[in-house]
MITOR-739623 format. One record per residue: z, y, x of N, C-alpha, C in turn. Coordinates in steps of 0.1 Angstrom, whole numbers. Last residue first. Example, Ala and Ser with C-alpha at 12.3 -4.5 7.8 and 13.67 -1.06 7.14 Angstrom:
// MITOR-739623
+-------+-------+-------+-------+-------+-------+-------+-------+-------+
:  n.c3 :  n.c2 :  n.c1 : ca.c3 : ca.c2 : ca.c1 :  c.c3 :  c.c2 :  c.c1 :
+-------+-------+-------+-------+-------+-------+-------+-------+-------+
:    71 :   -22 :   128 :    71 :   -11 :   137 :    79 :     0 :   129 :
:    78 :   -57 :   132 :    78 :   -45 :   123 :    78 :   -33 :   132 :
+-------+-------+-------+-------+-------+-------+-------+-------+-------+
END
This chain:
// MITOR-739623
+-------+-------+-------+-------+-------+-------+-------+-------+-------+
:  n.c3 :  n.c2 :  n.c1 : ca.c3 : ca.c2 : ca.c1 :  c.c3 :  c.c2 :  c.c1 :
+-------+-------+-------+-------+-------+-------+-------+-------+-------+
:   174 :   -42 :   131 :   163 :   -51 :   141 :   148 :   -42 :   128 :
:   201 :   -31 :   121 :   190 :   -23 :   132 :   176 :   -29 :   135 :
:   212 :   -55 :   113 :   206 :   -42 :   103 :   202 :   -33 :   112 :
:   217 :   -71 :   133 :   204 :   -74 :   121 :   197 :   -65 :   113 :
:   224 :   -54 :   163 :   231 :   -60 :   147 :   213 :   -61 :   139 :
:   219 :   -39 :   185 :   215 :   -56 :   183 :   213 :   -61 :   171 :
:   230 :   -22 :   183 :   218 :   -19 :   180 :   210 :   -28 :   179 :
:   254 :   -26 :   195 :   254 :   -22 :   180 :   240 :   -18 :   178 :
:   251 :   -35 :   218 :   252 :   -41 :   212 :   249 :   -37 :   198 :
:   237 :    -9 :   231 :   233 :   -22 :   232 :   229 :   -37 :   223 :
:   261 :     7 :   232 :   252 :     6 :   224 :   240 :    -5 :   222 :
:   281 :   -12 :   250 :   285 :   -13 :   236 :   273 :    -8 :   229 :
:   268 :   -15 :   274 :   265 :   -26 :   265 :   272 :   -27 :   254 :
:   270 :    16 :   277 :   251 :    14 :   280 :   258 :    -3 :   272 :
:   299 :    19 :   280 :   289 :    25 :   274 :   276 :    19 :   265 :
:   317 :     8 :   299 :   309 :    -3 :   294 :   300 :     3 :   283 :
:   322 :    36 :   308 :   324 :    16 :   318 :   314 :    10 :   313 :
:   323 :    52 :   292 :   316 :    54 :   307 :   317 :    43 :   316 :
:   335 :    48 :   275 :   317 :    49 :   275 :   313 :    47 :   294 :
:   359 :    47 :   282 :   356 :    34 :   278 :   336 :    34 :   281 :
:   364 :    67 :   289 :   363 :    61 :   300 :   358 :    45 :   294 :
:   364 :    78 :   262 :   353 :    89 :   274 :   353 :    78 :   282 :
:   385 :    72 :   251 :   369 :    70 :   245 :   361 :    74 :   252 :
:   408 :    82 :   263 :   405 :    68 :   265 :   385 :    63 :   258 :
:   397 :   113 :   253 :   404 :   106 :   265 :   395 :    90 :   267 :
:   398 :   111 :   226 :   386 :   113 :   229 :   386 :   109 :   248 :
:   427 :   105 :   223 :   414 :    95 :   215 :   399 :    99 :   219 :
:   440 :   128 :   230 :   444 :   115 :   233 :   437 :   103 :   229 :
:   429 :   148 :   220 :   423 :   145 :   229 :   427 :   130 :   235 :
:   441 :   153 :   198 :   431 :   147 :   195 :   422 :   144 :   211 :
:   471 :   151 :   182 :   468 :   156 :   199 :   451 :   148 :   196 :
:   477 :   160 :   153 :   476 :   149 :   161 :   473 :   149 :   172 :
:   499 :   170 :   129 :   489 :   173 :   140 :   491 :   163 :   149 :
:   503 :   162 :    91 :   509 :   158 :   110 :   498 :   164 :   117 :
:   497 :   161 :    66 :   494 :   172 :    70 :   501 :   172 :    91 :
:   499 :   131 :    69 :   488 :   134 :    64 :   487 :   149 :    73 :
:   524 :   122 :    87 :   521 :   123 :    73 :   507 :   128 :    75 :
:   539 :    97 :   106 :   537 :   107 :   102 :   531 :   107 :    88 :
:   558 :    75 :   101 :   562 :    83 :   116 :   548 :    98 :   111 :
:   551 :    57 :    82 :   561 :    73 :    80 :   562 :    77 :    90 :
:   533 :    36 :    85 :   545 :    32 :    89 :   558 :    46 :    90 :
:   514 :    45 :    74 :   516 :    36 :    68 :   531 :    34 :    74 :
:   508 :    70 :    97 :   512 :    70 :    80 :   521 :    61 :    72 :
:   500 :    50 :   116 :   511 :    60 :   118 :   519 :    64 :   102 :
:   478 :    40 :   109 :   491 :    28 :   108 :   502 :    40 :   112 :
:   461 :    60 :   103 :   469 :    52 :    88 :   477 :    47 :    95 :
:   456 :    65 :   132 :   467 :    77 :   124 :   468 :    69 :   107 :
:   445 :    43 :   142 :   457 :    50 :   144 :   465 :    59 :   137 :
:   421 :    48 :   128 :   429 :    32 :   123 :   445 :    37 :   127 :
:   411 :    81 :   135 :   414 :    70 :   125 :   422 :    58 :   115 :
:   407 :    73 :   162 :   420 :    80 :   157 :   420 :    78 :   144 :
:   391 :    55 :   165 :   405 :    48 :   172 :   414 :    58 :   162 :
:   370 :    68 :   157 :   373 :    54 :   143 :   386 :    50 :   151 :
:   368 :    87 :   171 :   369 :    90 :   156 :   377 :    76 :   146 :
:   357 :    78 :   198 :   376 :    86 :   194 :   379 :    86 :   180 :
:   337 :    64 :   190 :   354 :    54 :   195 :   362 :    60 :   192 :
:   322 :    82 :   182 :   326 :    74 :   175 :   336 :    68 :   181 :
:   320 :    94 :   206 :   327 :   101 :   198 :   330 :    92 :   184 :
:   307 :    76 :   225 :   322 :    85 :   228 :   327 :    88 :   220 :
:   282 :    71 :   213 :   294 :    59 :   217 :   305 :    66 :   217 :
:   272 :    98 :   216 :   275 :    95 :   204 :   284 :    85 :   205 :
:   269 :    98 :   244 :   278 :   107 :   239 :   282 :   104 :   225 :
:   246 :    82 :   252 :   259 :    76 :   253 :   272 :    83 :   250 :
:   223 :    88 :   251 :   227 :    91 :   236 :   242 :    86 :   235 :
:   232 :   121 :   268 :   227 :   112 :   262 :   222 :   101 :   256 :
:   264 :   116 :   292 :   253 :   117 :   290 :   249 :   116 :   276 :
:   289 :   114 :   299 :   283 :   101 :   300 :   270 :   101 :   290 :
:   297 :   139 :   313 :   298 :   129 :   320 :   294 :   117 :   318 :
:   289 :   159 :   296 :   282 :   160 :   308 :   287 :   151 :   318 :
:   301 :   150 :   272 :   285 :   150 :   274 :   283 :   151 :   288 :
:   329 :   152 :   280 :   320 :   143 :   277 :   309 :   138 :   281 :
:   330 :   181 :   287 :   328 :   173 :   296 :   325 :   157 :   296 :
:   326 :   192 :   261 :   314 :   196 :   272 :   314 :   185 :   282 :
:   349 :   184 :   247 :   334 :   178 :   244 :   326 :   177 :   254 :
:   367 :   199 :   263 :   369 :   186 :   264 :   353 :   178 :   257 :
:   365 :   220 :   251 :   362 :   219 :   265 :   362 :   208 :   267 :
:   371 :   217 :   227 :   355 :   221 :   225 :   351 :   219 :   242 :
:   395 :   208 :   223 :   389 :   202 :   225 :   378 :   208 :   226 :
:   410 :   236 :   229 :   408 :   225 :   244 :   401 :   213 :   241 :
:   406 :   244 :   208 :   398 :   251 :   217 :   398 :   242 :   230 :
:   414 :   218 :   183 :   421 :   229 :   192 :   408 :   234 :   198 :
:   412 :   218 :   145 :   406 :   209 :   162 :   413 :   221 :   168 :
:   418 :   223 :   123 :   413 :   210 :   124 :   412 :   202 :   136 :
:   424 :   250 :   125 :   435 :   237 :   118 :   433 :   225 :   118 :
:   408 :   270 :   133 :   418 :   263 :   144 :   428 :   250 :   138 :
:   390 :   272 :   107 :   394 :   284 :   119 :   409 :   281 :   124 :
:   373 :   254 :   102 :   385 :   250 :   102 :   394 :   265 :   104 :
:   348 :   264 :   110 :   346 :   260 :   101 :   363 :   264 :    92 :
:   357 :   265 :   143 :   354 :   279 :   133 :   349 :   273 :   114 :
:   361 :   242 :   146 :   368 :   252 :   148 :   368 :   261 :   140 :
:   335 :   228 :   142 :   350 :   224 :   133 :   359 :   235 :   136 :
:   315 :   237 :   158 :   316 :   240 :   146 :   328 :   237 :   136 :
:   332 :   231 :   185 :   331 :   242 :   178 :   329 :   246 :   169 :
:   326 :   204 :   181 :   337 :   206 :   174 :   339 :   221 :   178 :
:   296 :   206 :   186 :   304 :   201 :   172 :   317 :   202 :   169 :
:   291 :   219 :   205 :   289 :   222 :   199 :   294 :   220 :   182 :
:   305 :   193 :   226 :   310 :   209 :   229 :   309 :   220 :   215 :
:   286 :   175 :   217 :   299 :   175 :   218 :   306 :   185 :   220 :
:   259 :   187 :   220 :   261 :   184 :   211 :   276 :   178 :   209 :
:   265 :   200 :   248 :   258 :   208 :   239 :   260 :   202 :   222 :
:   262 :   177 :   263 :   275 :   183 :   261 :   273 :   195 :   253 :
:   237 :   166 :   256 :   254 :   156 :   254 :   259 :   171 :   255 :
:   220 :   186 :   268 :   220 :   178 :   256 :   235 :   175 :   245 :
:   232 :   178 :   293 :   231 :   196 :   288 :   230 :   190 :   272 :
:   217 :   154 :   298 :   234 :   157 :   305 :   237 :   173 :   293 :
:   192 :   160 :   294 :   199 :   148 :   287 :   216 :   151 :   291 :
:   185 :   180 :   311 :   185 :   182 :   300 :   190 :   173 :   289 :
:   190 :   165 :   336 :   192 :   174 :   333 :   195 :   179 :   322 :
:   166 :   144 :   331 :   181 :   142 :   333 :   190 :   152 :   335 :
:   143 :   165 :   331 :   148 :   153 :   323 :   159 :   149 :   319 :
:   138 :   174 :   357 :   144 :   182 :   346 :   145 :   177 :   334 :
:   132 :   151 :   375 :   152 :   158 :   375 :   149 :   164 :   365 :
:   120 :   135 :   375 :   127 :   132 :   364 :   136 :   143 :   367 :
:   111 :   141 :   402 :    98 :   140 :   393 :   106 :   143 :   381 :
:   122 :   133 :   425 :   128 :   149 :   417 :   119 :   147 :   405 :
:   136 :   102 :   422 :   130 :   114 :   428 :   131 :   124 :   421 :
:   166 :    84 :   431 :   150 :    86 :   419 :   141 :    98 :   428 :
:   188 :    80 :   439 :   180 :    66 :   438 :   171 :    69 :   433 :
:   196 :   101 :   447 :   203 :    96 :   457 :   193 :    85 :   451 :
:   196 :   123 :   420 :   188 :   118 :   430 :   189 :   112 :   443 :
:   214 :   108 :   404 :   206 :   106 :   400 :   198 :   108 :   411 :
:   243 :   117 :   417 :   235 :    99 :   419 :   225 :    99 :   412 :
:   239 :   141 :   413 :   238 :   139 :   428 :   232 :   122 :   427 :
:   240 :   145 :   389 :   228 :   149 :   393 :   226 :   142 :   406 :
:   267 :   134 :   387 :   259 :   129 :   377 :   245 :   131 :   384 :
:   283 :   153 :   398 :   283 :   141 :   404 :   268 :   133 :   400 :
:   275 :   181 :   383 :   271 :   177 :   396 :   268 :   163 :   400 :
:   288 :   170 :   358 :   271 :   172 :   355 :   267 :   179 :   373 :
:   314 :   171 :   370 :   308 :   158 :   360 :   291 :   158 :   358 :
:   318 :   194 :   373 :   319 :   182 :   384 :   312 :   174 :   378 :
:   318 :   208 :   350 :   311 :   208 :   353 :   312 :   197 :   369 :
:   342 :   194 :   340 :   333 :   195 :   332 :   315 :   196 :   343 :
:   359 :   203 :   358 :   358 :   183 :   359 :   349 :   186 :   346 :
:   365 :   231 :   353 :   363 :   225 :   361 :   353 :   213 :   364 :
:   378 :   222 :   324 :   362 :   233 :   325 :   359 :   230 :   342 :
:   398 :   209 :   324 :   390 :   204 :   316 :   378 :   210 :   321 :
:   421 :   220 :   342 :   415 :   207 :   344 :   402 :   205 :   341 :
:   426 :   248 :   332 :   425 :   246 :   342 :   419 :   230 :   352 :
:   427 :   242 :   302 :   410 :   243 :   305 :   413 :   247 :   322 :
:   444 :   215 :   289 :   447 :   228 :   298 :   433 :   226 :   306 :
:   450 :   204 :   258 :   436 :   203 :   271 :   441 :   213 :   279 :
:   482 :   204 :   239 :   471 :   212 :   248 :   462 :   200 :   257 :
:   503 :   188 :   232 :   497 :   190 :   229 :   485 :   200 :   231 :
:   521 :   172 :   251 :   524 :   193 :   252 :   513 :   193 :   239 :
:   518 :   144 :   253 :   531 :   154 :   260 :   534 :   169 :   252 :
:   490 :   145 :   251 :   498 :   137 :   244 :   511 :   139 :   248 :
:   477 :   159 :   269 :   477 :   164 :   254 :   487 :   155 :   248 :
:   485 :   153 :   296 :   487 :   166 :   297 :   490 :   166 :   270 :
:   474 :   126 :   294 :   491 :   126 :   292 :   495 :   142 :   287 :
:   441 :   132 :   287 :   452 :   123 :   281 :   469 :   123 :   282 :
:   443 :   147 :   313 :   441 :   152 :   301 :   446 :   141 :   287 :
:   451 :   123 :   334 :   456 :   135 :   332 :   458 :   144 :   321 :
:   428 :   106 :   322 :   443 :    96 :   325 :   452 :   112 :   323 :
:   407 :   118 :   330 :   407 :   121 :   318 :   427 :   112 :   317 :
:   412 :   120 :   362 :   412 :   135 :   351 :   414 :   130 :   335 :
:   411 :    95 :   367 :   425 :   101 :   366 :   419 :   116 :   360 :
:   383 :    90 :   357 :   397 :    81 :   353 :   409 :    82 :   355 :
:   369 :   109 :   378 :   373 :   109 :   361 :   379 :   103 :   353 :
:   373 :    94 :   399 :   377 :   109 :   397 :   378 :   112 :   383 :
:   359 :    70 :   396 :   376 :    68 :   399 :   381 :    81 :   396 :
:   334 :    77 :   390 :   344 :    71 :   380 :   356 :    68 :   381 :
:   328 :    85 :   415 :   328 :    93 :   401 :   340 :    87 :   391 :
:   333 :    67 :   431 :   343 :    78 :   437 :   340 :    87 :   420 :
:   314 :    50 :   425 :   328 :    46 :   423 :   336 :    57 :   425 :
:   288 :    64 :   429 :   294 :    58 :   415 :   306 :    57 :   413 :
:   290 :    67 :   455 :   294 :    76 :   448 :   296 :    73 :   431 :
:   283 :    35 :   458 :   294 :    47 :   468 :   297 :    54 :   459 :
:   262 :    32 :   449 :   271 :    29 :   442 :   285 :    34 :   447 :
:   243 :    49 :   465 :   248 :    57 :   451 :   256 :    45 :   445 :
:   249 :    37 :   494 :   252 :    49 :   487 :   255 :    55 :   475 :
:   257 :     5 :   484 :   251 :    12 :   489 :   258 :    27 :   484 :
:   281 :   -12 :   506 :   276 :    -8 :   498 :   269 :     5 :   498 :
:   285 :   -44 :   529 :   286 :   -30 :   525 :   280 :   -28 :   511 :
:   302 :   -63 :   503 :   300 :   -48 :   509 :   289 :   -54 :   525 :
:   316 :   -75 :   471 :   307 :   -75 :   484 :   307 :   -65 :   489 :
:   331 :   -74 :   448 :   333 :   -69 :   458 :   331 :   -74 :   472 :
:   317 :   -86 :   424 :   319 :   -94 :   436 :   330 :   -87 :   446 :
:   315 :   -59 :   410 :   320 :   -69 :   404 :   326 :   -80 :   416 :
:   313 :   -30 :   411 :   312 :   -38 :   420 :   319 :   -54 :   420 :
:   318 :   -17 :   385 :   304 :   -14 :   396 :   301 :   -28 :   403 :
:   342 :   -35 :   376 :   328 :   -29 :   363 :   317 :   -24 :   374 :
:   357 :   -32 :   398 :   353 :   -47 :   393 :   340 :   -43 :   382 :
:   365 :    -4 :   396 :   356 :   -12 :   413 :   350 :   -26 :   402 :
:   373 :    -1 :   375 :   364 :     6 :   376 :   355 :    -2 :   387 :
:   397 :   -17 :   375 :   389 :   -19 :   366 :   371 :    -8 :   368 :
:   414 :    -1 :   391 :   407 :   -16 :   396 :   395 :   -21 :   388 :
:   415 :    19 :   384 :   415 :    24 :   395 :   405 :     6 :   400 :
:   434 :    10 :   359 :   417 :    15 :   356 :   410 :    21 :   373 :
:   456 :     0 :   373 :   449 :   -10 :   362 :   433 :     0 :   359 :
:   464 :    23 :   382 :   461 :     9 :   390 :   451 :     4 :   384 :
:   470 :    40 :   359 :   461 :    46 :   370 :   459 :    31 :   382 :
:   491 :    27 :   349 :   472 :    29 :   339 :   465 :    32 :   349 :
:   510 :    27 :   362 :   509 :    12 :   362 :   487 :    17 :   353 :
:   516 :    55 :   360 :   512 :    46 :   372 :   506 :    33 :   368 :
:   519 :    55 :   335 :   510 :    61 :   335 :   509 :    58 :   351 :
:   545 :    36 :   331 :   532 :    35 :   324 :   518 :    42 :   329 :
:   565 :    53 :   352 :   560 :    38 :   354 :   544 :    33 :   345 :
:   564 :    77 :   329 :   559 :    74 :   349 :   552 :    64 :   351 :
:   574 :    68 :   301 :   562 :    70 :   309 :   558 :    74 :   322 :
:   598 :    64 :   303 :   589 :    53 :   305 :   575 :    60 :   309 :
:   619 :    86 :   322 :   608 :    87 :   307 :   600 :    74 :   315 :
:   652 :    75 :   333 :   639 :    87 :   341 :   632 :    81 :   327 :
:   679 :    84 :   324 :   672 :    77 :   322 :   661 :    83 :   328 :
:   707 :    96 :   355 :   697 :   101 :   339 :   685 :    95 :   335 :
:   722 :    93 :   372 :   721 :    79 :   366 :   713 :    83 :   352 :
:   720 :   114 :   392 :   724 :   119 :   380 :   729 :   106 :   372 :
:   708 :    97 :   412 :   715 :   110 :   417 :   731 :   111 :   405 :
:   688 :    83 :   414 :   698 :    76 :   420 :   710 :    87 :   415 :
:   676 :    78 :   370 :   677 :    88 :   384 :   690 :    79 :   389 :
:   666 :    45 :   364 :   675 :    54 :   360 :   676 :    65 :   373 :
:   653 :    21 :   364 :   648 :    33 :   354 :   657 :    43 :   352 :
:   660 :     5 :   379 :   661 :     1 :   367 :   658 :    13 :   354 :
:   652 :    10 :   407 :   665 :    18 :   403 :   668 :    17 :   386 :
:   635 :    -8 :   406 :   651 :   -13 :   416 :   656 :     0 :   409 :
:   613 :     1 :   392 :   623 :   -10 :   383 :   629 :   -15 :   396 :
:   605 :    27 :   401 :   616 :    27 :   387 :   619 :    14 :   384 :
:   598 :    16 :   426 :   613 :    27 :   426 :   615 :    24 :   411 :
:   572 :     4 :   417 :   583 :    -3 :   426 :   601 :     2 :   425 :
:   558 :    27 :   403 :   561 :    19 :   397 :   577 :     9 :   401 :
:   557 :    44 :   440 :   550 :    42 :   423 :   554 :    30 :   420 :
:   587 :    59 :   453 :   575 :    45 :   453 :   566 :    41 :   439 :
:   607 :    71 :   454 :   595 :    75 :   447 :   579 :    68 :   450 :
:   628 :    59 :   469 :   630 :    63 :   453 :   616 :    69 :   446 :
:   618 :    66 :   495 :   620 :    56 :   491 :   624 :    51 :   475 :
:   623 :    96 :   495 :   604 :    90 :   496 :   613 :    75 :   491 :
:   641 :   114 :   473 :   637 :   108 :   485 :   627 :    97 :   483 :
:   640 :   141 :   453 :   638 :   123 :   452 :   633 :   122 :   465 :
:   662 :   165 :   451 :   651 :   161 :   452 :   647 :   145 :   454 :
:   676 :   172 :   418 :   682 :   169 :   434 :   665 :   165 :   439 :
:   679 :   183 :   391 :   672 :   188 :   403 :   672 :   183 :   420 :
:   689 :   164 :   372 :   697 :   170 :   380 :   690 :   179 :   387 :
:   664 :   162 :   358 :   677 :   167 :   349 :   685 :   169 :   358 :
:   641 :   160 :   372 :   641 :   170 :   362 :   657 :   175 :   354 :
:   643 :   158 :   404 :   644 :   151 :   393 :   647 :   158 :   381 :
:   615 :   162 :   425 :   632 :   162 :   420 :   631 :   160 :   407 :
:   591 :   166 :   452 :   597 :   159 :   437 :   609 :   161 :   434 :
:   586 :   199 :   469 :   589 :   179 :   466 :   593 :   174 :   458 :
:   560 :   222 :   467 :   576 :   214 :   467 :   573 :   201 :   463 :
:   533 :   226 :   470 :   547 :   231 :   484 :   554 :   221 :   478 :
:   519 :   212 :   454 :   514 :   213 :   466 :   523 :   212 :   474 :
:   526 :   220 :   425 :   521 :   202 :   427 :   520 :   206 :   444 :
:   544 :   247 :   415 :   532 :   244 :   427 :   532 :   227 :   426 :
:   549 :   256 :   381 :   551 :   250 :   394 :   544 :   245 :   408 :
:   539 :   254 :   353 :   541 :   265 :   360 :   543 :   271 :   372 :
:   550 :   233 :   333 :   563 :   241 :   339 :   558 :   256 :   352 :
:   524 :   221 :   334 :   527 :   227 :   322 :   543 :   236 :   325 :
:   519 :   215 :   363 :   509 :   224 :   356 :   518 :   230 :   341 :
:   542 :   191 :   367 :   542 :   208 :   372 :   533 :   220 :   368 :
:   526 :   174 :   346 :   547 :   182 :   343 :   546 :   194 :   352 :
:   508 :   168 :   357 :   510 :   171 :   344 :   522 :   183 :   341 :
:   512 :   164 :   389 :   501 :   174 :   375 :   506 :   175 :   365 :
:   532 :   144 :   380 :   537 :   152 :   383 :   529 :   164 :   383 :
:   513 :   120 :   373 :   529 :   124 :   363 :   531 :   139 :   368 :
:   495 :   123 :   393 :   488 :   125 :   376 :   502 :   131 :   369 :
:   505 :   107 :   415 :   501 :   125 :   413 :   497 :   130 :   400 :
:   512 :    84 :   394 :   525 :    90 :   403 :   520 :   103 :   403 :
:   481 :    79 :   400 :   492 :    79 :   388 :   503 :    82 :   386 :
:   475 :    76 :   424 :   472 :    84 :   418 :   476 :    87 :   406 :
:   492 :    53 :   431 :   498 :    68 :   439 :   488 :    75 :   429 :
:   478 :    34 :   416 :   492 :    37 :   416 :   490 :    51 :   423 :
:   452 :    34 :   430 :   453 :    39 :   415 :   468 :    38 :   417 :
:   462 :    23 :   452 :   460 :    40 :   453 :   458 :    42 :   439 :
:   468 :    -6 :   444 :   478 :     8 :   451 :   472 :    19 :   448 :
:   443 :   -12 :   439 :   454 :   -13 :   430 :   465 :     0 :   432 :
:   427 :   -15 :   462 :   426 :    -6 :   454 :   438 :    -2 :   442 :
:   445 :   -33 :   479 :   446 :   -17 :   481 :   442 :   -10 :   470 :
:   442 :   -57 :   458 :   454 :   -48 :   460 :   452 :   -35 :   466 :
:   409 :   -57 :   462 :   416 :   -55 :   448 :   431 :   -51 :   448 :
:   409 :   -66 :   491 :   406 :   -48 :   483 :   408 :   -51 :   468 :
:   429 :   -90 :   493 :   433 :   -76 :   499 :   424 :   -68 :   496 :
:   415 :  -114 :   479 :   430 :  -109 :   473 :   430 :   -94 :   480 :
:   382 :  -118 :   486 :   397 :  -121 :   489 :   404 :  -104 :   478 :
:   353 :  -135 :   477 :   361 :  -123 :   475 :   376 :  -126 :   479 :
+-------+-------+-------+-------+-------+-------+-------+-------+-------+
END
């Protein structure tokens, strides 16, 4: 293995992390991400390409616009530096050696899981920013999720299982989608948002049956430990709203890396045997 495809890869998880900052902020401002060019939120001047190098620009310009000298938000740099770091971590979890060639459906393995590690990287900043799932993202990359999913299933199987795996994908997102619809209307909107019930579907229909339960326990017991040490420490309180996608987010990509050897393991335990 050499040093040069773990840096390219690296890079483009960068630039996709850079396009993630500015999704976010132009989706929720209402703005084209397409025609115009970056500028800078507090002066509006536009940022020249050399100033908008992922990660590289915010620490020569020390984190500060060239224009205005107005602190630019740690999060850029952060949510570049996440989109590298899971952009690499995805190739190394398929394609560990990084030998090649490669085959087709791990081909499209990696193009799945690199597309869903900046959607959920997206839906994770979009809710932890604004507090919304914007179902312009979510319902989309829901059902992409239960295409990509079918397509590598039959790129290595035959049709014999397709109405199977089918119904395992529909399954998951039926009982993620379904459950916190039941908290909605249980709750009637105080417990969960509507962008999470979009955000279930895509779960399910991205990491399947029974690896949908893995998902929801991670977000449950992360949000959980997080929201006492939030308490514990007064930054919030009890009656505090919590962006709940921000825990079902990172719990989506975790299943979907290492899913299949966390249940594995918890079914290892003595009290399962």
């Amino acid at each position: 293995m050499t040093l040069l495809p773990p840096i390219f890869i690296f890079i483009l998880g960068l630039i996709i992390g850079s396009f993630i900052n500015c999704l976010v902020y132009r989706l929720y401002t209402e703005q084209s991400f397409i025609r115009s060019r970056s500028f800078c939120p507090h002066c509006r001047v536009i940022i020249r390409w050399f100033d908008n190098i992922p990660l590289l620009s915010y620490l020569l310009l020390r984190g500060r616009c060239r224009a205005c000298r107005q602190k630019i938000s740690l999060s850029y740099p952060l949510v570049e530096l996440a989109g590298g770091l899971l952009f690499l971590l995805v190739f190394l979890v398929v394609r560990p050696d990084f030998t090649y060639p490669l085959a087709w459906p791990l081909i499209l393995t990696i193009i799945r899981d690199w597309f869903f590690a900046a959607v959920l990287l997206a839906l994770f900043l979009y809710d932890f920013k604004y507090y919304l799932v914007p179902d312009i993202i979510a319902i989309p990359s829901a059902l992409l999720a239960l295409a990509f999913n079918l397509t590598i299933h039959l790129s290595t199987s035959s049709l014999s299982d397709f109405w199977s795996v089918l119904g395992r994908y529909l399954l998951a997102g039926a009982v993620a989608g379904g459950f916190f619809l039941l908290l909605f209307i249980i709750s009637r909107g105080r417990w969960i948002g509507g962008g999470d019930i979009r955000l279930g579907f895509l779960m399910g229909f991205l990491v399947g049956w029974p690896l949908v339960l893995v998902a929801l326990f991670l977000a449950y017991v992360s949000g959980a430990l997080i929201g006492l040490g939030l308490i514990a420490a007064q930054k919030k309180t009890m009656q505090s709203i919590v962006p709940f996608g921000t825990f079902l987010a990172p719990a989506t990509i975790i299943t979907l890396l290492f899913g299949g050897q966390l249940l594995n393991f918890y079914l290892s335990w003595p009290l399962f045997l």
